[in-house]
C-alpha positions in Angstrom: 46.3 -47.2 8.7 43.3 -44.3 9.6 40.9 -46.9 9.9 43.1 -49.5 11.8 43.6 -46.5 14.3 39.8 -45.6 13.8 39.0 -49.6 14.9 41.7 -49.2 17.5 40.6 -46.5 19.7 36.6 -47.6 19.0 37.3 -50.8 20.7 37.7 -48.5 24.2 34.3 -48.2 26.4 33.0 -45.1 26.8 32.1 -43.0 29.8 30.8 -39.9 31.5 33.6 -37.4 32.6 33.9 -37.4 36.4 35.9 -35.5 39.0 35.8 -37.5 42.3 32.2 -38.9 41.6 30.7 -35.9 40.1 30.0 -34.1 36.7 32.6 -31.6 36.0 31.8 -28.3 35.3 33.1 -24.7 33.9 32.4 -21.4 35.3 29.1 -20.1 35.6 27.6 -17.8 32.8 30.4 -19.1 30.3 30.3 -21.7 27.3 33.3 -23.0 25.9 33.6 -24.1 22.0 36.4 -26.2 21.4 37.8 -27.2 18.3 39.5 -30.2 16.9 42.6 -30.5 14.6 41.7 -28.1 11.6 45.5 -29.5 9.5 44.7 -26.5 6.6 41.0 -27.1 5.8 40.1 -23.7 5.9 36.6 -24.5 4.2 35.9 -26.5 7.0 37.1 -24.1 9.9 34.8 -21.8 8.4 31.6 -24.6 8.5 32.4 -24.4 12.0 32.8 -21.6 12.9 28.9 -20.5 11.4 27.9 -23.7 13.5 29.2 -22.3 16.5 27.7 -18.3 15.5 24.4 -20.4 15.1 24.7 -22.4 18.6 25.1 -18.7 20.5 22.5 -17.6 18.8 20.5 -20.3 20.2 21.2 -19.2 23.7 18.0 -18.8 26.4 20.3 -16.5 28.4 23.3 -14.3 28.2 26.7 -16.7 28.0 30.4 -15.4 27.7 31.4 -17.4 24.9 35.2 -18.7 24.9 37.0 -20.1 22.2 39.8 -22.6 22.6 41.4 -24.2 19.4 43.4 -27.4 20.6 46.1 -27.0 17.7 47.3 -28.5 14.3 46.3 -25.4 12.0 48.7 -26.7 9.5 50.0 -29.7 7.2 47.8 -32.3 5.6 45.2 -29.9 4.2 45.5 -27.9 1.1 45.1 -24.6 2.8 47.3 -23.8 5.8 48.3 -20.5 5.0 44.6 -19.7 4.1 43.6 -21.0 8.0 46.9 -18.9 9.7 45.2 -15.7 7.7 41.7 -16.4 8.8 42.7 -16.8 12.2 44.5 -13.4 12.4 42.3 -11.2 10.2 38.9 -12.7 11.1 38.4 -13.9 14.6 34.8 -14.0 15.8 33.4 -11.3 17.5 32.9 -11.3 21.2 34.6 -14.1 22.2 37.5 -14.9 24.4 40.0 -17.0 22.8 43.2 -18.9 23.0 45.0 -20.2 20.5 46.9 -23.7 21.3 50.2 -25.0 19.9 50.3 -28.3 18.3 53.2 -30.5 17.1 52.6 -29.8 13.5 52.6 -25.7 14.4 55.9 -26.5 16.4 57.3 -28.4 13.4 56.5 -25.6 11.2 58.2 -23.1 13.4 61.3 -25.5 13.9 61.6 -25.4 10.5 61.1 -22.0 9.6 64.3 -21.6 12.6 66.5 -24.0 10.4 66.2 -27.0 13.1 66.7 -30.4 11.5 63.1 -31.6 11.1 62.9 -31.4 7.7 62.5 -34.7 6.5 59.5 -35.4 9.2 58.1 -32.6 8.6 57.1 -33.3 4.7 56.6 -36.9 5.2 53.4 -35.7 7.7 52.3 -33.1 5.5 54.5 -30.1 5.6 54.1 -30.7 1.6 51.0 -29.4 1.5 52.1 -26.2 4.0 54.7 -25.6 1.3 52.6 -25.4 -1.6 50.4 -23.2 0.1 53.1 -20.2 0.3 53.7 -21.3 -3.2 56.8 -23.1 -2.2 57.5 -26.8 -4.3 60.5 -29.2 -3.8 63.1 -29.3 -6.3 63.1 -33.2 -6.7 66.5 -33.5 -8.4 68.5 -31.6 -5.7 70.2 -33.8 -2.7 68.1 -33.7 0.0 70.0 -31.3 2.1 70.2 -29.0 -0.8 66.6 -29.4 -1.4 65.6 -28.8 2.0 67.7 -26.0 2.7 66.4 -24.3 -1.2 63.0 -25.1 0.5 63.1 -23.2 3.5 64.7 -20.4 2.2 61.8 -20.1 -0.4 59.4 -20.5 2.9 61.1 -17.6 4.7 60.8 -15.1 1.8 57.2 -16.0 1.5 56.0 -16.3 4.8 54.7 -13.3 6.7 55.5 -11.8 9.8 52.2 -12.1 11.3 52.0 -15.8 10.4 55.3 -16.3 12.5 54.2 -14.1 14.9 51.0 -16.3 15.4 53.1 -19.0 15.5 55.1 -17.8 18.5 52.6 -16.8 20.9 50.7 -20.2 20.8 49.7 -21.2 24.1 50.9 -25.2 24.8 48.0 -25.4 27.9 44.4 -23.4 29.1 42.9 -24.6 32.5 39.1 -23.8 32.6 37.0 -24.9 35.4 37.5 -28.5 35.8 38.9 -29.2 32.2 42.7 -28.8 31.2 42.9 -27.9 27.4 45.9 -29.1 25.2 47.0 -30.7 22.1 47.9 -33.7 22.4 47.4 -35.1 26.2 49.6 -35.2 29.8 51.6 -37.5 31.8 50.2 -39.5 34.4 51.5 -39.0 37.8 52.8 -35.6 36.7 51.1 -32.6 38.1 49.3 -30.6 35.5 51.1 -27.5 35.9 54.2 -29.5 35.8 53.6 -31.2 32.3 56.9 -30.9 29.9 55.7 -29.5 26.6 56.7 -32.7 24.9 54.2 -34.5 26.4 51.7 -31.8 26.2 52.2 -31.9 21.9 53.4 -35.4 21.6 51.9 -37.8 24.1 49.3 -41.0 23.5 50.3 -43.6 25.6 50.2 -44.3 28.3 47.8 -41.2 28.9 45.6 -42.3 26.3 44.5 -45.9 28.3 45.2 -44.4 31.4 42.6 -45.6 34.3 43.0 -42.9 36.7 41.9 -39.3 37.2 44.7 -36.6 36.1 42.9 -33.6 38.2 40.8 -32.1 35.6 39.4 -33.6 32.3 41.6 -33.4 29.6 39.9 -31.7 26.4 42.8 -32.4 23.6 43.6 -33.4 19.5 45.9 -35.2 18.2 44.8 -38.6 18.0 42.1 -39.2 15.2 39.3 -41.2 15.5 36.0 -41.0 13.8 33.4 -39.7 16.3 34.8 -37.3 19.3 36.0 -40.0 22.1 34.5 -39.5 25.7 35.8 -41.5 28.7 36.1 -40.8 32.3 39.1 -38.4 32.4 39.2 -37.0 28.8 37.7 -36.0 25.7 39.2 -36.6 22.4 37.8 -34.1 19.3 40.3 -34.7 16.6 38.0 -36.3 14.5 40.5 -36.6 11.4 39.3 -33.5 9.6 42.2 -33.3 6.5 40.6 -37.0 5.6 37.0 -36.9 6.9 35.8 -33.8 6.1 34.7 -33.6 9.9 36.1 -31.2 12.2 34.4 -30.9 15.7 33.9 -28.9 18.5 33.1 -29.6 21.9 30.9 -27.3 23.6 30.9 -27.3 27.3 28.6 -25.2 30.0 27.7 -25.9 33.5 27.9 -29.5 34.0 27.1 -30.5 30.5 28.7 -31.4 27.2 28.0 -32.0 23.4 29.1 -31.6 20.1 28.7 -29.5 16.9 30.2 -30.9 13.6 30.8 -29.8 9.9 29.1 -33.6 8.9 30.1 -37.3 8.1 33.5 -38.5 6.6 34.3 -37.5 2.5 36.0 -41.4 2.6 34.5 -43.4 -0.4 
């Protein structure tokens, strides 16, 4: 099913982001790193993160270095309470940064609140979130039963801080001409009007959408293998929990690239 979403999105021509004919651009004497869909590979996050302490290095000239993580710290991966610890006891040093919500943090949180998402949940990897709090599912319980034994497990397990992080995610960050968020926005919708549904859930139509939203739209959320760049977004959810490649999209002035952790794990 990756791959057939992998073909899908690869069929769709790319292009250089524009804003009314010209390059877009962030403010002056800043660079902004922007990370992918980490879903609990800690090892990975932590690739990155000496791939972006390497790139400011690098610098010819003073920079204000922001960070902006699109999202998706948990599920899928083996190690989501190992990424919520790392990103409250180790953030990097110097920079600015914000800290977006994603749909799988959300579903995390509903959970934790006793909301009926359960069974979705653990069929997109909330699994692997319970096993890392050392929480497993009691197979031969009734589902409700199991679900409501599992949570409760959760809660006694999971720390304050870790729900605290989970709480003051941010669903949206406007930076120069680029509009950060998880998952995408609504056409015809003013930016700062966006419901948070569509800013954690959306792909079409915004993902085929023709037009200009206002800004560029950095966001996650929908895989595919290399980071995709048309003419009113940029996609860096580069399927990290099965590819072994989590991006970032580095942006200053008018310009924009791409530091990685390296090619897919696939056989």
């Amino acid at each position: 099913m990756l791959r057939r979403l992998f073909q899908r999105l690869a069929e769709l021509p790319p292009a250089r982001p524009e804003i009314a004919g010209r390059p877009p651009a962030v403010p002056a004497g800043t660079r902004l790193y922007a990370v992918g869909d980490v879903h609990g590979r800690l090892d990975l996050l932590e690739q990155l993160e000496e791939l972006i302490l390497e790139d400011l290095a690098a610098a010819t000239r003073p920079v204000q270095p922001v960070l902006v993580m699109v999202g998706d710290y948990v599920d899928r991966g083996f190690e989501s309470r190992g990424v919520l610890d790392h990103l409250i006891e180790r953030p990097l040093r110097g920079f600015a940064r914000v800290l977006l919500l994603g749909n799988h943090d959300l579903w995390l949180r509903a959970f934790l609140a006793g909301e009926p998402v359960g069974e979705a949940w653990l069929q997109y990897g909330g699994d692997a979130t319970l096993a890392s709090y050392g929480v497993g599912l009691d197979r031969s319980l009734p589902e409700a039963e199991r679900l409501a034994a599992a949570r409760a497990a959760l809660l006694e397990r999971f720390p304050p801080a870790h729900l605290r992080l989970l709480d003051e995610l941010e669903l949206a960050f406007e930076f120069g001409d680029y509009f950060l968020c998880h998952a995408g926005v609504r056409p015809g919708v003013p930016l700062e009007a966006q419901s948070e549904a569509d800013l954690l859930w959306i792909r079409e139509p915004f993902l085929s959408w023709p037009g200009e939203f206002g800004k560029i739209v950095v966001h996650g959320h929908t895989a595919s293998e290399e980071p995709v760049v048309r003419h009113n977004r940029i996609g860096i959810d580069t399927g990290a929990c099965w590819t072994g490649r989590l991006t970032c999209l580095v942006l200053e002035g008018t310009e924009h690239r791409f530091l990685s952790t390296g090619r897919a794990e696939r056989g």
